[in-house]
C-alpha positions in Angstrom: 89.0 -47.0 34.9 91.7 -49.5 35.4 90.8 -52.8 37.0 93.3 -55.6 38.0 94.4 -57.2 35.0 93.8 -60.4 34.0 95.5 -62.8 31.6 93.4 -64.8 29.3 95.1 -68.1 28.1 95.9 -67.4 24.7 94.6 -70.6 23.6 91.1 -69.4 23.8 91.2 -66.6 22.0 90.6 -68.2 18.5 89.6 -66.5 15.1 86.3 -67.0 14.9 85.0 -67.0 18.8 86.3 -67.5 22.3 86.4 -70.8 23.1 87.9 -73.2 25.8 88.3 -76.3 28.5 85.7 -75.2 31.5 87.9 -74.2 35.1 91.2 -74.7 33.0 91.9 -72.5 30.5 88.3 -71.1 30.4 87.2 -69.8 34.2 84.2 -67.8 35.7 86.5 -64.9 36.1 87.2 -64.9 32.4 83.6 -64.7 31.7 83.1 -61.7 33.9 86.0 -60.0 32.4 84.8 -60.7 28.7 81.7 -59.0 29.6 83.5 -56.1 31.0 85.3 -55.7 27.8 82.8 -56.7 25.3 81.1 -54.1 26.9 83.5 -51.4 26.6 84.6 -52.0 23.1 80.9 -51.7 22.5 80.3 -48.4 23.9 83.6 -46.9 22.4 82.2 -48.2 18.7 78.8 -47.1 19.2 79.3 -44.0 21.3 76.8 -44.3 24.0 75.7 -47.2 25.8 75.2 -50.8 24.4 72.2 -53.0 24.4 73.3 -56.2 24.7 71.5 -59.7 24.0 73.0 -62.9 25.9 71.9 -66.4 25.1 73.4 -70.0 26.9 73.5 -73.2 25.6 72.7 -76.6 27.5 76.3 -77.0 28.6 76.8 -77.9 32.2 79.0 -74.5 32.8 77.0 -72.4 30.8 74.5 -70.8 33.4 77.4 -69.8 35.6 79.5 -68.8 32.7 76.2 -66.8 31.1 75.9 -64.9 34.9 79.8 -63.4 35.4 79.5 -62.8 31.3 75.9 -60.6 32.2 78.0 -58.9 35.4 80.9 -57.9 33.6 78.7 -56.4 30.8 76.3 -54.4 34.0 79.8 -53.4 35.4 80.8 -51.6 32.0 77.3 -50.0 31.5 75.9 -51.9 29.2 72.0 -52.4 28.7 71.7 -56.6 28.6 68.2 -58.4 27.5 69.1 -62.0 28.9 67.0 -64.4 26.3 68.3 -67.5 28.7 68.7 -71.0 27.4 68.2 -71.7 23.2 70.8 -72.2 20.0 72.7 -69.8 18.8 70.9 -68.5 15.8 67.9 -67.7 18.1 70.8 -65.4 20.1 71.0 -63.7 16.2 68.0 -64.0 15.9 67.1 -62.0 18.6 69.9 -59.2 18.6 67.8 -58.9 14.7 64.3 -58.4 16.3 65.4 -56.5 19.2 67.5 -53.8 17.5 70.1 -54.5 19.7 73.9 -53.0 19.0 75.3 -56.6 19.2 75.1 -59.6 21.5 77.0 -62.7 23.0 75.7 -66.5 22.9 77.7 -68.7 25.5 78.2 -71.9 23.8 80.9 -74.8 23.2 79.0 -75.6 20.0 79.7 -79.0 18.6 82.8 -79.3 20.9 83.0 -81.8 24.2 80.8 -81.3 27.3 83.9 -79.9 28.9 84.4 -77.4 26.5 82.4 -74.4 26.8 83.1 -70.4 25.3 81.1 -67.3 23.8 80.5 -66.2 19.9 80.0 -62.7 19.6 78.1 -60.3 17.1 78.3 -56.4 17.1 76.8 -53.6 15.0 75.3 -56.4 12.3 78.3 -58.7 11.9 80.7 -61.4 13.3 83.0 -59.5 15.8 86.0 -62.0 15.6 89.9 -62.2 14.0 91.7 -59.3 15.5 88.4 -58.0 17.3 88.8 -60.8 19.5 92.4 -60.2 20.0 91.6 -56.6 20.7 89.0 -57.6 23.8 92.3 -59.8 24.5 94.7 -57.3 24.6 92.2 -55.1 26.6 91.3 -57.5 29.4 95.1 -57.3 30.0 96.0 -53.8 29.8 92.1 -53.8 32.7 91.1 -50.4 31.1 87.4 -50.6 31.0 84.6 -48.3 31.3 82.9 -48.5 34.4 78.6 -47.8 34.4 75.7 -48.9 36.0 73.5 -51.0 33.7 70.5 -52.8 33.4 69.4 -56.2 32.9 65.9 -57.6 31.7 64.7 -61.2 30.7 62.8 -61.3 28.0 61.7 -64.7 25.9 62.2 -64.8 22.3 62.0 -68.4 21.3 57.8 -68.1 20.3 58.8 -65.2 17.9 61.9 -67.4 16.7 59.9 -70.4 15.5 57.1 -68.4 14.4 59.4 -66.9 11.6 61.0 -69.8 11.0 57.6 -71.5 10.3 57.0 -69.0 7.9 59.3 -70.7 5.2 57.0 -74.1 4.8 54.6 -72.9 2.4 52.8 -76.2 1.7 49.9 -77.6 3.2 51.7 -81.1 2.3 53.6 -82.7 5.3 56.6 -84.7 5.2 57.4 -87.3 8.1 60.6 -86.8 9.1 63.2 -87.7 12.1 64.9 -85.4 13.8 68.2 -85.8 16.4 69.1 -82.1 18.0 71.4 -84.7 19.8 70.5 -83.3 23.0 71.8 -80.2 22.5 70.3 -76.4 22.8 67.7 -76.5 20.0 65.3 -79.1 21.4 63.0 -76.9 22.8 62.6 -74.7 19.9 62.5 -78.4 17.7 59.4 -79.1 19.9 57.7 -75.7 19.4 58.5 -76.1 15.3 57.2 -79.7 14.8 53.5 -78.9 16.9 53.4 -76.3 13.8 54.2 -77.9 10.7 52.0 -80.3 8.8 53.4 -84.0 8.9 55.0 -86.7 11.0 58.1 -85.4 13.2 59.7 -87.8 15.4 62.2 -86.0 17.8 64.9 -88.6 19.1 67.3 -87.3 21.9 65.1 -83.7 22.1 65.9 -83.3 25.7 68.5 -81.1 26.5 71.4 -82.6 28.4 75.0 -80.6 28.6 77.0 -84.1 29.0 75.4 -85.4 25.6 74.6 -89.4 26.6 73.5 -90.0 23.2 76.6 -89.4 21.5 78.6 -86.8 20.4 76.6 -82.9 19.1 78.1 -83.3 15.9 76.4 -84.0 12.9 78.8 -84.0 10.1 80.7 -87.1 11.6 78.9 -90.2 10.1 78.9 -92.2 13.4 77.2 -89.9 15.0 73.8 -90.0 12.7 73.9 -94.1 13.2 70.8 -93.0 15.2 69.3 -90.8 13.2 69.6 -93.3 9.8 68.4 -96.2 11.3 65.2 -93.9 12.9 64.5 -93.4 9.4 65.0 -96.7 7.5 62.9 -98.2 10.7 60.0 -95.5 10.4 60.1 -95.1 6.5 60.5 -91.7 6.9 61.2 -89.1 4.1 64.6 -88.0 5.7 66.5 -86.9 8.6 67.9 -84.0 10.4 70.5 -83.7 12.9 71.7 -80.1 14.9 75.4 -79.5 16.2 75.2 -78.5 20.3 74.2 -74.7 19.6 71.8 -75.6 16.4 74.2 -74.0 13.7 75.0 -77.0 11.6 73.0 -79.2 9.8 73.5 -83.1 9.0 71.0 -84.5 6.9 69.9 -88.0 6.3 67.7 -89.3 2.9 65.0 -91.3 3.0 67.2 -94.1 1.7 69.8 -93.5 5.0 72.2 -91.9 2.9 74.0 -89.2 4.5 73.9 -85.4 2.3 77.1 -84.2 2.7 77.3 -79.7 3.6 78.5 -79.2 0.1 75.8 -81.4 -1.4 73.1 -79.7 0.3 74.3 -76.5 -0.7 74.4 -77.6 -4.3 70.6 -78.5 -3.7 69.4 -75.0 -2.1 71.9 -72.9 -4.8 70.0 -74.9 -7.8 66.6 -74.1 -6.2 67.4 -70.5 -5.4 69.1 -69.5 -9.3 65.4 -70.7 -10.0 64.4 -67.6 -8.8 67.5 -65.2 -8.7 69.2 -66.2 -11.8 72.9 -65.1 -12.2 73.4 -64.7 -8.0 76.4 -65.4 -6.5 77.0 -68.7 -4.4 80.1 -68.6 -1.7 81.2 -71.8 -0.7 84.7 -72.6 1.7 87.3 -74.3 0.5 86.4 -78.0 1.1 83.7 -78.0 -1.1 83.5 -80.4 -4.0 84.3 -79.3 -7.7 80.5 -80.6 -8.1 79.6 -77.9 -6.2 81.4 -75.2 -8.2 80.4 -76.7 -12.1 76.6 -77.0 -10.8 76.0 -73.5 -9.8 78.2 -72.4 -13.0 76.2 -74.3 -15.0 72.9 -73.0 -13.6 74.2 -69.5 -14.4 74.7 -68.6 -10.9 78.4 -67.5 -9.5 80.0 -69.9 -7.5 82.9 -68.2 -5.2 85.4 -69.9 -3.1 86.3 -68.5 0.1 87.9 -69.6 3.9 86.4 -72.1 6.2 84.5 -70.5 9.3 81.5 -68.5 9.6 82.6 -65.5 10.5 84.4 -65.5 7.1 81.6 -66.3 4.9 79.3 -64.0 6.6 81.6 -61.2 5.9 82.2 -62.4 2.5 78.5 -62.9 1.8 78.1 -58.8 2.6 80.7 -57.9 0.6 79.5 -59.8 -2.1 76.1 -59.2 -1.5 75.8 -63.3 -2.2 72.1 -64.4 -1.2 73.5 -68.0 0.0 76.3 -69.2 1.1 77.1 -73.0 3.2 80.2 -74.9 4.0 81.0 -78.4 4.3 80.6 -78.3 8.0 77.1 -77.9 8.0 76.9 -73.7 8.1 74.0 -72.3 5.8 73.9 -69.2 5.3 70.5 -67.9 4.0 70.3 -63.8 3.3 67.6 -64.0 0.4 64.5 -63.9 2.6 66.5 -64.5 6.1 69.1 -62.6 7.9 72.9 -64.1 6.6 73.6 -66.1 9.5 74.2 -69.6 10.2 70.8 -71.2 11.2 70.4 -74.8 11.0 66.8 -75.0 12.2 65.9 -72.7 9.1 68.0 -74.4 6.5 66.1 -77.7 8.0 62.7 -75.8 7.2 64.1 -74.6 3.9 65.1 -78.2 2.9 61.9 -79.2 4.0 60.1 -77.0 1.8 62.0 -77.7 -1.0 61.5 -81.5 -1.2 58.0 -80.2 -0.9 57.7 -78.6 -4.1 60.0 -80.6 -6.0 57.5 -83.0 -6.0 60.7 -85.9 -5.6 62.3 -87.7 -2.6 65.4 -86.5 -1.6 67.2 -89.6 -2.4 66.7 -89.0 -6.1 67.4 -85.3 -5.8 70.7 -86.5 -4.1 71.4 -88.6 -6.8 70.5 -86.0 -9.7 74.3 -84.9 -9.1 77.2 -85.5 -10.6 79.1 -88.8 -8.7 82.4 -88.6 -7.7 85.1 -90.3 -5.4 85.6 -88.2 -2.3 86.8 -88.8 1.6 84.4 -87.2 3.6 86.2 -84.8 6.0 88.7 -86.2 7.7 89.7 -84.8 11.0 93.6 -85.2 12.2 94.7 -84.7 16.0 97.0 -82.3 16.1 98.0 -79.5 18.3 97.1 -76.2 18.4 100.8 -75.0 18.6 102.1 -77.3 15.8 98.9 -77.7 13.4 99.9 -74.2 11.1 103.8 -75.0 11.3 103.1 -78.2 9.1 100.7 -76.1 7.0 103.2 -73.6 6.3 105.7 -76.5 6.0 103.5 -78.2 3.4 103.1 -75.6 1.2 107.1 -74.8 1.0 107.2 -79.1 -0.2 104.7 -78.2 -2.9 105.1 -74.7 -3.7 108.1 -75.6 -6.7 106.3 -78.7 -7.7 105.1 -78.0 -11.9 102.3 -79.4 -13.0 100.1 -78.9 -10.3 97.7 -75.5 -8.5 98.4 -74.7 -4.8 96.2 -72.1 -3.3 96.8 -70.8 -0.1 93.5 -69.1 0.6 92.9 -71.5 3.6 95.1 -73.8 4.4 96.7 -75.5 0.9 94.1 -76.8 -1.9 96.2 -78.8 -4.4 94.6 -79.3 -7.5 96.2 -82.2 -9.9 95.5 -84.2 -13.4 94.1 -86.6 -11.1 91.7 -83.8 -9.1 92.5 -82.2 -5.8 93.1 -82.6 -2.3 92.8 -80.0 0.5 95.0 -80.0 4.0 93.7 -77.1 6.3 94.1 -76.2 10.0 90.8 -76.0 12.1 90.4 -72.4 13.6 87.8 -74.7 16.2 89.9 -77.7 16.7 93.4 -79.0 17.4 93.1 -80.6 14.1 94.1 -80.7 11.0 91.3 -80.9 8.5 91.8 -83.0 5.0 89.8 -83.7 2.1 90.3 -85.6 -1.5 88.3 -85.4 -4.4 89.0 -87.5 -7.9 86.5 -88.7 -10.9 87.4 -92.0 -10.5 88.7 -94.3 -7.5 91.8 -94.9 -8.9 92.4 -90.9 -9.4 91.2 -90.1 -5.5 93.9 -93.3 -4.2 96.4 -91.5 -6.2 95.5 -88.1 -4.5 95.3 -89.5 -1.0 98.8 -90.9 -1.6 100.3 -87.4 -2.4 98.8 -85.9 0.7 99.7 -88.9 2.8 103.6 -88.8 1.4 103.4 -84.7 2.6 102.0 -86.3 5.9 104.2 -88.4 6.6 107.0 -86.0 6.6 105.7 -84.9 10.4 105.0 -88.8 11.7 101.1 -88.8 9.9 99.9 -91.5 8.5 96.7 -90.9 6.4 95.8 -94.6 6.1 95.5 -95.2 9.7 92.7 -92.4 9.7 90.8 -93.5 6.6 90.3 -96.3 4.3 89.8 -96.2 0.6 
């Protein structure tokens, strides 16, 4: 049946979710019609009607936003198990355990308070890219089935932590901080800590949608100042920080240093070829060359692929790759876990691992290979103009000798001097950057390259970073 169209802002509709600024270019009637049409494409896929898990994050807007979403979804037929307020991966979670078709977590993830927007999941995997376009298209064109369906609460978050417990195998405790930055997985923290052996001291555990602590994102240094100086004042054996929805991970040592994404994911891939020798390894395109020569040289497979998890989770099933992580925090687990994104289990699985290696962190931090590296660095830039100056980039470099371009996400320039990596965030309106050299004097001479391409659209690198 045709309802009155409505016109989402195009802006929202991004690659890998739906995302947007609350009562601007996201609104309540958005929600409702998402749920409509989320609901439809569902039952058209499937071919009878959809059972549907919803999840909400500790945003402000996200109870009203979860309650037109649940509408929409009853207005198109669909059968919806409301799991209420939690991080995302307990939404995968949950659409696991249930046997549900698919399921839709309400969530601005590690963006402002005023942000706010819904990842979706259908028939085992990410439902984004031209899905989400589709449900676009759709929502315009107002041709959705109509039904009567049903909606039940039902609590997963016990179940959730109980299987994430599972992973700590040793009797041994650890004292750790942790910061879930007051976002959607302090509860579940709580619940975790009362069942693993140690010392846990939750800072910021309360959940708050306008963040007062600072900003729910843990791959930015500045905000794990908190979390570092917890540990250096408590002695403890490290730290662990959660984005707003509790899918990316930041992680302290226990000598404050921060463990970058693709440093951690060099840890667990070294652990795990211990026991599945010769598996494959997916990491996205900002990840260090250490990354790539470590897993090579422990006989496992190290792939490359784009930035985003949708991506990687699709790559990891094609692949059949038991671990994947990026340099945003993403781990991807599908040896003993489920292939998504869960920070609270990587945190458990890193926890484990320090466990048994019988070795602080700090030393199995520095056990790897050094290098001279920017961290990633993050360049305002619109949303309309941030893939012109990619494109426009790689048409400067792409007649250049001497030198690799590859264009599998964004432009990764590889040099005699190492490589640097210019990228536009599917998230953000941002450009993403990153610079890697064996030396210092190699990584000034690759930031100047990719400041001199910069420049050439009014960006200038070393008012962003220092050396």
């Amino acid at each position: 049946m045709k309802d009155a169209s409505i016109h989402l802002d195009s802006s929202i509709l991004r690659a890998y979710d739906i995302r947007g600024t609350v009562g601007d270019s996201l609104r309540l009637i958005d929600a409702h019609a998402i749920g409509q049409a989320f609901a439809t494409i569902a039952n058209r896929r499937i071919g009878r009607q959809p059972k549907l898990c919803v999840a909400y994050d500790g945003r402000v807007s996200s109870t009203d936003l979860e309650r037109e979403l649940v509408k929409g979804m009853l207005k198109s037929g669909a059968q919806v198990t409301r799991l209420g307020l939690g991080p995302t991966p307990m939404l995968y979670f949950g659409v696991h355990a249930l046997k549900h078709d698919g399921g839709v977590m309400i969530t601005g993830s590690h963006n402002p308070a005023n942000f706010n927007g819904f990842k979706l999941v259908l028939n085992g995997m990410p439902f984004w890219d031209d899905d989400i376009q589709h449900l676009g298209n759709l929502i315009s064109d107002g041709e959705f089935l109509e039904g009567e369906g049903v909606s039940t609460d039902f609590s997963i978050g016990q179940d959730y932590v109980q299987r994430i417990r599972q992973e700590y195998k040793s009797n041994t405790g650890l004292s750790v901080a942790w910061d879930p930055g007051n976002g959607a997985s302090g509860e579940v923290l709580q619940r975790l800590v009362e069942q693993l052996p140690g010392e846990h001291l939750i800072l910021n555990g309360s959940i708050d949608g306008t963040f007062p602590s600072h900003h729910p994102d843990p791959t930015i240094a500045e905000n794990l100042e908190e979390l570092i100086s917890a540990v250096i004042n408590n002695s403890c054996d490290l730290g662990i920080g959660f984005d707003g929805d509790g899918d990316r991970i930041g992680v302290v040592d226990d000598k404050g240093e921060i463990i970058w994404g693709d440093q951690l994911l060099t840890l667990y891939a070294k652990d795990l070829l211990r026991e599945m020798p010769g598996a494959t390894v997916i990491a996205d395109v900002k990840a260090s060359l250490v990354f790539f020569e470590e897993v090579a040289a422990k006989g496992g497979i190290p792939v490359m692929w784009r930035t985003g998890h949708s991506p990687i989770k699709s790559k990891m099933r094609e692949l059949n790759a038991p671990l994947a992580g990026e340099m945003s925090g993403h781990i991807f687990f599908s040896d003993r876990y489920y292939g998504f994104d869960d920070a609270i289990y990587a945190a458990v699985r890193l926890l484990d691992l320090v466990v048994r290696s019988q070795n602080p962190l700090s030393k199995l931090r520095e056990s790897l290979p050094k290098t001279c590296h920017t961290p990633e660095i993050r360049i305002p830039c619109s949303d309309s103009h941030k893939f012109q100056i990619i494109e426009a980039v790689y048409e400067s470099l792409a007649e250049l000798k001497g030198i690799e371009v590859n264009r599998l996400d964004g432009v990764r320039v590889t040099t005699q001097d190492g490589w640097w990596l210019l990228r536009a965030s599917n998230t953000q309106p941002v450009l993403v950057a990153r610079c890697e050299g064996k030396t210092k004097t190699q990584l000034e001479n690759l930031k100047l390259m990719l400041n001199q391409e910069l420049k050439k659209h009014d960006i200038d690198l070393e008012n962003l970073i220092s050396s």
